[in-house]
C-alpha positions as CSV (number, residue, x, y, z in Angstrom):
1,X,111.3,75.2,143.2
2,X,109.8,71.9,142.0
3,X,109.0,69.4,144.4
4,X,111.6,67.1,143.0
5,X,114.6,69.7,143.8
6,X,113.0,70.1,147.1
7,X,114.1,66.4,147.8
8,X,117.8,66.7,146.5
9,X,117.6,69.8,149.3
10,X,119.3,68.2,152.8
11,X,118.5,70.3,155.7
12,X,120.6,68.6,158.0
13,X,123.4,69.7,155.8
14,X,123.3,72.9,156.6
15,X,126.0,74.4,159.1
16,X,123.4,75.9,161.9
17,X,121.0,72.6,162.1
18,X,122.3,70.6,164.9
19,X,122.5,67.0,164.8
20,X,118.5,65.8,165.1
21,X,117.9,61.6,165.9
22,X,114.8,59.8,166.9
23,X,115.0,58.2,170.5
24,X,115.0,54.7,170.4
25,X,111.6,53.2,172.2
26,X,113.4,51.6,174.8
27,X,115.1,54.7,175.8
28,X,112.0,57.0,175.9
29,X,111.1,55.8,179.5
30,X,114.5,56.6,180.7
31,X,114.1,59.9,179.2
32,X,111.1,60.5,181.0
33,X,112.1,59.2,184.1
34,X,115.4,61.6,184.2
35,X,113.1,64.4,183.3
36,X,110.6,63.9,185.5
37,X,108.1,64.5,182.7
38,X,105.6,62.8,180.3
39,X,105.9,62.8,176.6
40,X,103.0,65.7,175.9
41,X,105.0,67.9,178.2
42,X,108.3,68.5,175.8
43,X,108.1,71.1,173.3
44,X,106.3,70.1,169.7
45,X,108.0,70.0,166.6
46,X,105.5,69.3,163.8
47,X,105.6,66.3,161.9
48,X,105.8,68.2,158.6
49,X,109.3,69.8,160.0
50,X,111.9,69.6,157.3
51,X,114.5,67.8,159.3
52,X,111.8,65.3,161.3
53,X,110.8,64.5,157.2
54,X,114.3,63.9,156.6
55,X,115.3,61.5,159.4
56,X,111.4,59.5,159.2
57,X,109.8,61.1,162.3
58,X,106.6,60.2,163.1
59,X,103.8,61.7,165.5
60,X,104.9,60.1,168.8
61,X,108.7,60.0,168.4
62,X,110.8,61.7,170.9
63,X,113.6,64.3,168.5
64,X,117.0,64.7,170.4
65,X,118.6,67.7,169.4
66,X,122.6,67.9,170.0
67,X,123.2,71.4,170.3
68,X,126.9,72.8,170.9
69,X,127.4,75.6,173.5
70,X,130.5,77.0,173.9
71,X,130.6,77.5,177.8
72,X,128.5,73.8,178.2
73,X,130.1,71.8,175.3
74,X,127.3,70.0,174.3
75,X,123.9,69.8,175.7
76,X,120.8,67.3,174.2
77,X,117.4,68.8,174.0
78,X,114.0,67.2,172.9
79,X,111.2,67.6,171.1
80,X,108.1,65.9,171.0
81,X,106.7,65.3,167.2
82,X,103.1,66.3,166.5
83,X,100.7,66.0,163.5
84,X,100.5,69.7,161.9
């Protein structure tokens, strides 16, 4: 596959990727603060991730993941990106 039909390729298209956004800076602290938690603690998704290239992640950004359950409706998760 050449790297330009790589780029026509959209993960997020694709029926089992949830919905991935970046958290907005001024919501990060919230985040935190509901979680109890500090950035370094969430789990890592590297920065060369298909899907954090897609949406413009960068090392730092916090990755909400929308993921629907059946028995919870739908529940966010996070992920902190990391260089990789």
């Amino acid at each position: 596959m050449s790297e330009e039909s790589k780029l026509d390729l959209k993960v997020s298209d694709h029926i089992y990727v949830p919905k991935h956004e970046i958290v907005p800076e001024e919501n990060v602290g919230e985040i935190l603060k509901t979680y109890n938690a500090k950035l370094e603690q969430f789990p890592y998704i590297l920065v060369s991730d298909p899907i954090v290239k897609e949406i413009g992640g960068r090392p730092g950004d916090l990755i909400k993941i929308s993921r629907k359950s059946p028995t919870a409706g739908e529940m966010p998760y996070y992920r902190f990106v990391v260089e990789g």
